[in-house]
N, C-alpha and C positions, 0 to 999 in steps of 0.2 A: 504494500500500500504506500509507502513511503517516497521510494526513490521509484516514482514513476513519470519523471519529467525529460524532457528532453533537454539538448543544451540550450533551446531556444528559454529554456524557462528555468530557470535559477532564480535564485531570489536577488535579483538585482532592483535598482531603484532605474526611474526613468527619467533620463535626464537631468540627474544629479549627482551624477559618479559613481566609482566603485566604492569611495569612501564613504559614502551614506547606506547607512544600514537601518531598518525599525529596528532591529535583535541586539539587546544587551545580552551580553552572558547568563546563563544559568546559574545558578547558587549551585556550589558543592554538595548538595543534599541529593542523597542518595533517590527519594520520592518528589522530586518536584518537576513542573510541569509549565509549560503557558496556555494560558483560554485568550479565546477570543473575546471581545466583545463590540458587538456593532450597534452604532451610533444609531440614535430613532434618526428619521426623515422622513421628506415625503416621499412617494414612488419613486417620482424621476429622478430625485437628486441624486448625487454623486454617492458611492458606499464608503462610508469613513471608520475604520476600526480600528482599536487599540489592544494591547497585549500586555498581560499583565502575569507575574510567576504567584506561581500557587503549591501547596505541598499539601500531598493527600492525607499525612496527618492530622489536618484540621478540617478537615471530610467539605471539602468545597463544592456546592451544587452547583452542576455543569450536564449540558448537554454535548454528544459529539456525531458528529458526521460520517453519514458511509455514503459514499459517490464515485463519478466515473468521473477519473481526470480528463478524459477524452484526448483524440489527436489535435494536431496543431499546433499553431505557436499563440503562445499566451497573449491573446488579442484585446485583452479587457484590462485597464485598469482601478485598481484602487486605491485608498488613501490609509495606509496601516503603519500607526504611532509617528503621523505628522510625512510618513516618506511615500511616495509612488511606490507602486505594485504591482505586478503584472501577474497575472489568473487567466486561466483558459476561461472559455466561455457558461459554461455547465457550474462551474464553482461561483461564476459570477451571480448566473442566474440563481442557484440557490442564498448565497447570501441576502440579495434582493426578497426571495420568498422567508428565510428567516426574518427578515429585518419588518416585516408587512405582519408575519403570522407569529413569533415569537419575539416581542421586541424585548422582552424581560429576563431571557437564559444568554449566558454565556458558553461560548461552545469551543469543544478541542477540534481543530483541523488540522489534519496533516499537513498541505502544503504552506499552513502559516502560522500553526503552533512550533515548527519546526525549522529551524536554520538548516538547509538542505546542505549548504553548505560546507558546514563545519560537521565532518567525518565521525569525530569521537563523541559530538551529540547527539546526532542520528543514530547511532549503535545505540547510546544509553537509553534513547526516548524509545526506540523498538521496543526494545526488551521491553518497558513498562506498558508496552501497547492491551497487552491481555489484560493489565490492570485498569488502564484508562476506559476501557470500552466496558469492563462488568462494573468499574464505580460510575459511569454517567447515569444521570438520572434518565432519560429516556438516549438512545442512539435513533436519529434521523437518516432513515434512507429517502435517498435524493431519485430518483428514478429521472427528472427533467423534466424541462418547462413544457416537452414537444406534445405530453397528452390534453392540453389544455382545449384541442380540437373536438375533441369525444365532452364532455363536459356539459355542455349545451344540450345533446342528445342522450346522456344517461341519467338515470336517476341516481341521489346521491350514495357512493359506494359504500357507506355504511350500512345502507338499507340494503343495499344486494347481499350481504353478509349474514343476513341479519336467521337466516336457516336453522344454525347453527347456536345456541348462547354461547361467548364468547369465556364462561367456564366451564365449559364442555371437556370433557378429554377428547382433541382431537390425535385421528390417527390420520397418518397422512398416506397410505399404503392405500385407504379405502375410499371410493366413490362417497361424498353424503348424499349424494342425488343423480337421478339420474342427469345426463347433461344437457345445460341447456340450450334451447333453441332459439333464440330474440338473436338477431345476426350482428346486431349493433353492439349486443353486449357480448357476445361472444368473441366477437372480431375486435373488441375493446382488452378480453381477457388475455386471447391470446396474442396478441404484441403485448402486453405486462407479461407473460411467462416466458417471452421470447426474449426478451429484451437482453441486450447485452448487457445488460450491469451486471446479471446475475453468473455471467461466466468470470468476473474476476477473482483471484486468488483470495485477497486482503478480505470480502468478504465472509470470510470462514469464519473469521474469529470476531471481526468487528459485530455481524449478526449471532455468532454463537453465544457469544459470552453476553449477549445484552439482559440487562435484565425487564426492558420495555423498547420496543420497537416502537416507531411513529412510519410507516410510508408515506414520503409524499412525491407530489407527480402534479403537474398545470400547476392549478388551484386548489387543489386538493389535498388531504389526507386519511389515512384512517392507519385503524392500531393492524398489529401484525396477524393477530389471529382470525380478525374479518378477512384480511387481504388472503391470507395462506386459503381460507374456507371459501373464497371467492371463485379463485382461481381452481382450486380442486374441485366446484363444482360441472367443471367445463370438461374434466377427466382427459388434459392434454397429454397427460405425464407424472411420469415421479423425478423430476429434474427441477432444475432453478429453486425457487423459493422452498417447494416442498420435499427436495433433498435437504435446503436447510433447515425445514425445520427438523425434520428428521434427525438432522446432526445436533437440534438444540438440547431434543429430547438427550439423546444419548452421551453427551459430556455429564450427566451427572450418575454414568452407568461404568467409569473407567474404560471406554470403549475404543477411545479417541486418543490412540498410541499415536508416536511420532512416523513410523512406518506403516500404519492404516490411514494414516492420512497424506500422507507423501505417496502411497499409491492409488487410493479413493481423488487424490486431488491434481495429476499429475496433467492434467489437458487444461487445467484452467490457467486463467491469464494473469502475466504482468511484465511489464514494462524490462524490469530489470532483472534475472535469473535468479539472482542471486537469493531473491526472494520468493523463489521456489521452495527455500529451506525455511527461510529467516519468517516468511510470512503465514507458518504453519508451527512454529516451535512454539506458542503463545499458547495453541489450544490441544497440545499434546500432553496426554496425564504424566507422562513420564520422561518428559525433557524439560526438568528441572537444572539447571544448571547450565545449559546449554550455552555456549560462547557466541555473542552474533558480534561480525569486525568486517564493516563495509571493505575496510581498507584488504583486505585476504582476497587472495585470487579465489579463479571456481576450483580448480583443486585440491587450496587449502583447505575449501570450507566441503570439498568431498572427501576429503583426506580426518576431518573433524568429525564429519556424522559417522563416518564406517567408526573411527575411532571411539567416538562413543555409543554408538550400539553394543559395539564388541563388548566395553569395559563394562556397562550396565547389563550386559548377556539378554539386547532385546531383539536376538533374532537367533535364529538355529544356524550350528556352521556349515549345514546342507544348503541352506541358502546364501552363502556367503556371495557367491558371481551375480547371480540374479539380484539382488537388493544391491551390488555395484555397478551392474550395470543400470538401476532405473535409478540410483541417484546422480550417473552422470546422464542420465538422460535428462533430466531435471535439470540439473547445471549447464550444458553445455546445448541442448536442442538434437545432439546426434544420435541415434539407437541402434545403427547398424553398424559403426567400423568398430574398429578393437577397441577394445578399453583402454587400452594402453595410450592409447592418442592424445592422451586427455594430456599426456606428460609433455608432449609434442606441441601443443596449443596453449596448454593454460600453467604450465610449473613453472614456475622462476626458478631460476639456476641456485638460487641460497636458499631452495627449501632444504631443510637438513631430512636424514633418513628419518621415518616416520618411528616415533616411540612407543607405538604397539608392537607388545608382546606378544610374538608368534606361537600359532600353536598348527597343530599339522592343517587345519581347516582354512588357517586365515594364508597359509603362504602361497599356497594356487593364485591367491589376487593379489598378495604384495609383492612377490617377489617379481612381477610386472617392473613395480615401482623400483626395487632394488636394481635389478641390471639399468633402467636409465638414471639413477639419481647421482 
């Protein structure tokens, strides 16, 4: 979720050097964090916000965002702690819809809670990312302005929900009804099940770990269990939203290992690889400890997961090839040449020999590594 910008989009200022920055440093404290908060206005005006550090030791009410950075180059700007700012289009528009519908919550966003910048912050704020998304008081999915067209012609999506009570045990595996046939709403449901937000990576953990969901879309919003019971009554699928809830239910079943999830999640999207790994260790029950270091090549950080599977014994040495080869499939985009390649592409000449402790199972794959190191 993080590092999903392009070089057109850093956090630069516009038109005011490379020496003007909004970002003062963070405090040494191990739990802290920046919110946003945006400025009341009226519609048209300009978006002005300020950023402020906060430590979750004194339990600060905050909302946070889950969205599509989208492509392109950050075409919007804004006004954050007195400096220009440059936001893709999609983050714009939602600020705009926050600033109308929530003028009262301050919220975490990645692209400007965060100095993308500065390497050894990025690492730090990751890590706290499975914390920030289960203490928000509600997490805000963004779906975009584009469904504001349907709006006019549906009745309000609370009421299409409304089948179901919303403390119901929902299952997501079963039809609640048969599907419906009003072509308007159907043809409204499936572009929300389609939609591509739903194949990003980052949302595993941003929607897993929420402890309240809000959708919103146009003008619109409603809470996550009308929306999940909306869409299931159209019986498109067990994919998008109702794979995640599926996933919501089961993080509190120990189910959501770091390798059922690196292979349940291995098609889904982001920007930067490297957050193939980094942007699933948040909601993995047993990747506690885990090192996340932007600064590490892909081999390092393949070179890290085998290394700690191994040492926490979370995978059988019958599987050792197979779980190396889909974490450099994850790392690197290739599945078909040798494993070995990865040495060839992505190892710096000063990695040193890796400090796992061989055993007959693990040498079949390292000793890959030993003849080029």
């Amino acid at each position: 979720m993080v590092m999903r910008q392009s070089k057109d989009e850093t956090n630069q200022t516009q038109d005011l050097g490379e020496s003007w920055s909004p970002y003062k440093p963070l405090s040494q404290h191990r739990d802290c964090t920046r919110l946003l908060r945006i400025e009341a206005a009226k519609d048209g005006d300009p978006i002005t916000c300020s950023l402020f550090e906060v430590i979750f030791g004194d339990r600060p009410k905050f909302g946070a965002l889950s969205y599509m950075w989208g492509d392109g180059q950050a075409g919007q700007t804004i006004t954050l702690n007195g400096v220009g700012f440059n936001v893709r289009q999609n983050l714009w528009d939602a600020l705009h819809y926050l600033r109308k519908h929530a003028p009262d919550t301050d919220y975490w966003i990645d692209a400007t809670c965060i100095n993308q910048k500065d390497i050894p912050e990025r690492n730090r704020q990751v890590r706290m990312m499975h914390h920030i998304y289960f203490r928000a008081q509600t997490v805000v999915v963004w779906l975009g302005k584009r469904y504001a067209e349907y709006e006019a012609a549906l009745p309000d999506l609370q009421r299409l929900g409304h089948d179901k009570p919303s403390n119901e045990q929902f299952n997501p595996e079963l039809p609640t009804d048969s599907p419906r046939t009003d072509s308007a709403e159907r043809s409204f449901a499936e572009k929300l099940y389609n939609d591509d937000y739903w194949k990003r990576l980052w949302i595993i953990q941003e929607i897993g770990l929420a402890q309240k969901i809000k959708v919103c879309f146009g003008n619109s919003a409603t809470e996550w269990k009308q929306f999940t019971q909306f869409i299931t009554m159209h019986n498109f699928g067990s994919k998008g939203p109702i794979r995640l809830e599926r996933q919501r239910e089961e993080k509190y079943t120990g189910s959501n290992t770091l390798l059922q999830l690196l292979q349940d999640h291995k098609e889904a999207d982001c920007q930067d690889r490297k957050d193939k790994v980094y942007g699933l260790v948040g909601m993995a029950s047993d990747a506690r400890g885990f090192s996340i270091d932007y600064n590490k090549s892909v081999f390092e950080i393949w070179t890290d997961v085998m290394e700690f599977m191994n040492r926490h014994s979370l995978f059988f040495d019958r599987d050792i090839i197979s779980i190396g080869h889909l974490v450099k499939f994850l790392l690197t985009g290739a599945e078909c040449d040798p494993l070995q390649q990865i040495l060839g592409l992505y190892a710096p000449r000063e990695v040193k020999q890796s400090s796992m402790k061989y055993d007959s199972s693990l040498c079949t794959l390292f000793s890959i590594f030993e003849e080029k190191i």
